[in-house]
KOLKEDO-262556 format. One record per residue (C-alpha): residue in three letters; x, y, z. Coordinates in steps of 0.5 Angstrom, whole numbers, padded with zeros to 4 digits, always signed. Layout:
REM KOLKEDO-262556
ALAXYZ;...
//
This chain:
REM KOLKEDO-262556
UNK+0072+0269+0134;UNK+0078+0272+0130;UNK+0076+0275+0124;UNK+0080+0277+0119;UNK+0078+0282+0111;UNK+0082+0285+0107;UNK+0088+0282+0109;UNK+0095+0284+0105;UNK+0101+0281+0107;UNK+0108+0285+0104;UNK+0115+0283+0105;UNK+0119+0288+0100;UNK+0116+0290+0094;UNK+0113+0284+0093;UNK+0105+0282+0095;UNK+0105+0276+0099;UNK+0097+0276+0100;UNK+0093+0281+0098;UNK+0086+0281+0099;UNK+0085+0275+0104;UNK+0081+0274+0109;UNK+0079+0268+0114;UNK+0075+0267+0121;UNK+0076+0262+0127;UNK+0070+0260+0132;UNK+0070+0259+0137;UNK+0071+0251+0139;UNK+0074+0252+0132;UNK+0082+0250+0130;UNK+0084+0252+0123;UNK+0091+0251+0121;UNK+0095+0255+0115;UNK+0100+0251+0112;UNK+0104+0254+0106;UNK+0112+0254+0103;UNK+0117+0257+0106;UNK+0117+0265+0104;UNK+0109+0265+0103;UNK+0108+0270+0109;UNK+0106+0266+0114;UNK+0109+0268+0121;UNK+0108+0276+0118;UNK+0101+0273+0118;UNK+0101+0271+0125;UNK+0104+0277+0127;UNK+0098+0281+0122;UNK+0092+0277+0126;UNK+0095+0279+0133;UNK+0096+0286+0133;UNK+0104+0286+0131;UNK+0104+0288+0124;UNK+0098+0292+0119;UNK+0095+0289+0114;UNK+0088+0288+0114;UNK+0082+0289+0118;UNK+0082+0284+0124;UNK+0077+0283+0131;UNK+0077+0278+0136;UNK+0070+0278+0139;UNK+0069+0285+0136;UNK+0075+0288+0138;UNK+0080+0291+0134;UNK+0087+0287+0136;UNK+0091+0294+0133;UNK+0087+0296+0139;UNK+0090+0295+0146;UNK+0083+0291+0149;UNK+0083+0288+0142;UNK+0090+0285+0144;UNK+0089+0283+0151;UNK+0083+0278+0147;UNK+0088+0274+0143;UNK+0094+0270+0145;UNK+0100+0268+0141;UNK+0106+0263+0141;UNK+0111+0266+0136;UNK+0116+0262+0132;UNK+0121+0260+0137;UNK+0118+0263+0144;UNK+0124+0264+0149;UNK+0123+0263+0156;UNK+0127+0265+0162;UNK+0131+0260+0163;UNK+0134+0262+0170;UNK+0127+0262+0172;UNK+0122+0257+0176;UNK+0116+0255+0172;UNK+0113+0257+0176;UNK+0118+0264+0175;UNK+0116+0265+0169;UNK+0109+0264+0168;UNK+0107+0269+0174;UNK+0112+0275+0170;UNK+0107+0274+0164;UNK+0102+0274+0168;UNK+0104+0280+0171;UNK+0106+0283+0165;UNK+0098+0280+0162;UNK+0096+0286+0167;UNK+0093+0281+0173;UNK+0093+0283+0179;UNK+0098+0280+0184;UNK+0092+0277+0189;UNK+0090+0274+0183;UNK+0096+0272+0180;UNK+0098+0264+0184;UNK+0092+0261+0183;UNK+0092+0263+0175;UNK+0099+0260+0175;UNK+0098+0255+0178;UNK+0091+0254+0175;UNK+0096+0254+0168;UNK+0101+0249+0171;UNK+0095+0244+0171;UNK+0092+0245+0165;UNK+0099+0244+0161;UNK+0101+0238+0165;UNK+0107+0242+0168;UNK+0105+0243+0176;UNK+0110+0237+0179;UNK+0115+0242+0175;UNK+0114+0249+0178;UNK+0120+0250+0182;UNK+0125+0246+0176;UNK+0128+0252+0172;UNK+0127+0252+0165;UNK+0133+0251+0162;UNK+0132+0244+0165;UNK+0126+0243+0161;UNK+0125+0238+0155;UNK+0122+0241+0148;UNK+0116+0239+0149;UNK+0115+0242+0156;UNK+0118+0248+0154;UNK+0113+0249+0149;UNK+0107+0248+0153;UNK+0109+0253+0158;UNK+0110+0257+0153;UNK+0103+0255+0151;UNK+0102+0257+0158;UNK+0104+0264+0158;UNK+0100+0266+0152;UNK+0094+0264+0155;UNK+0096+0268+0162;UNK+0090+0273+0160;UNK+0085+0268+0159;UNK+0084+0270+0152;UNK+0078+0267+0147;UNK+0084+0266+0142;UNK+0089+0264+0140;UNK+0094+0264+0135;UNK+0100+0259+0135;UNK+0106+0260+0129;UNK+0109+0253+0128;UNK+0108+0250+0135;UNK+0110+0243+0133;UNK+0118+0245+0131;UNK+0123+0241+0134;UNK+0120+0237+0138;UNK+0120+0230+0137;UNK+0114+0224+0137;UNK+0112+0225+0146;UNK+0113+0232+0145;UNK+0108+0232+0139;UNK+0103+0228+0142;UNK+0103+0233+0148;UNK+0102+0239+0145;UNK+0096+0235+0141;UNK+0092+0233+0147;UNK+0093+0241+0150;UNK+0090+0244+0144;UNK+0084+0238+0143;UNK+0083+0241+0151;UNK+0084+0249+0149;UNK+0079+0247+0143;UNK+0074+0243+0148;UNK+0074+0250+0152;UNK+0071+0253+0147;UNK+0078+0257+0145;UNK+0078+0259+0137;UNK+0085+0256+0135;UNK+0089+0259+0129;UNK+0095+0254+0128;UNK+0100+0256+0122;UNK+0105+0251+0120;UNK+0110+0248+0114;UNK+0105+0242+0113;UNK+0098+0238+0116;UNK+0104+0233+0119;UNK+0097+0230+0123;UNK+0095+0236+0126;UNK+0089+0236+0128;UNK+0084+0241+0125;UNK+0077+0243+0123;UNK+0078+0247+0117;UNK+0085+0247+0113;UNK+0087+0253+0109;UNK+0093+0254+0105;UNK+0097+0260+0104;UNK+0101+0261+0097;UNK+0103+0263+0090;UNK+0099+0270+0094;UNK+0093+0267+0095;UNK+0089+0264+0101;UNK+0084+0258+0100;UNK+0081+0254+0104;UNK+0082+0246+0102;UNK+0076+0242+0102;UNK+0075+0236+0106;UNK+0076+0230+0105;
//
């Protein structure tokens, strides 16, 4: 489970949030949407362990806190891959970064590769890869600890309708199999959720279900 208290989002001298807090079940997709400039990304960063800004614990464990930071996984705006590398490359120097080791390493990967519908393209480079496959091997890469949680900042952009469709059925299987799921985005745009939060005008509030 991710939890967050007393949260307090700062860009500058102005307050983006400050007071908030949030939790996430495991099994449970929460998305945050909210404008461009409500702190969402510097959120995302807060709930892994990159920035301060509040209390946050996944599984208990503090994510400021080296055991705490292996417990989440996070797709950040953007993710680069190496694109000189194999799929396959990639995803093996994450892992090892991760801290597995070596002997454990090719059946995660390849274990991975399964699980993100890109095993038929393990030896393909990816700067070969379209959009969409080269967000779900990201998506792999933040899994390579196996974490309990992830938390994913606007994991559907620039990709087109297939692509959507994918990462959507990737993360309906990771909820499935009781990963607690945090989605941040500039809209719901048919994102799949359980609960709906919106981060604004310096506050986070959930919004009711229809």
């Amino acid at each position: 489970m991710i939890r967050a208290d007393g949260l307090r989002l700062q860009a500058g001298d102005r307050v983006l949030l400050e007071g908030g807090s949030l939790a996430v079940a495991p099994g449970e997709r929460v998305l945050i949407t909210g404008p461009n400039g409500a702190g969402k990304s510097l959120l995302a960063q807060v709930l892994v362990g990159l920035s301060p800004g509040g209390r946050v614990t996944v599984n208990g464990a503090p994510v400021r806190g080296s055991k705490g930071r292996r417990q989440v996984g996070y797709l950040p705006q953007g993710a680069s891959l190496y694109g000189y590398l194999t799929v396959e490359e990639n995803l093996s120097f994450f892992t090892g970064l991760a801290g597995l080791p070596r002997r454990a390493q090719a059946k995660v990967v390849r274990d991975l590769l399964e699980l993100v519908g890109l095993i038929r393209l393990a030896g393909e480079e990816a700067s070969r890869l379209t959009p969409g496959q080269r967000q779900r091997l990201a998506v792999a890469r933040a899994l390579a600890a196996d974490p309990p949680a992830l938390v994913l900042d606007d994991p559907l952009a620039g990709l087109d309708a297939e692509g959507r469709a994918d990462l959507h059925h990737l993360l309906d299987e990771l909820a499935a199999m009781g990963k607690a799921i945090l989605i941040l985005a500039g809209d719901a745009d048919g994102l799949a959720h359980d609960r709906h939060l919106i981060l604004a005008d310096g506050a986070l509030k959930e919004v009711a279900a229809v």
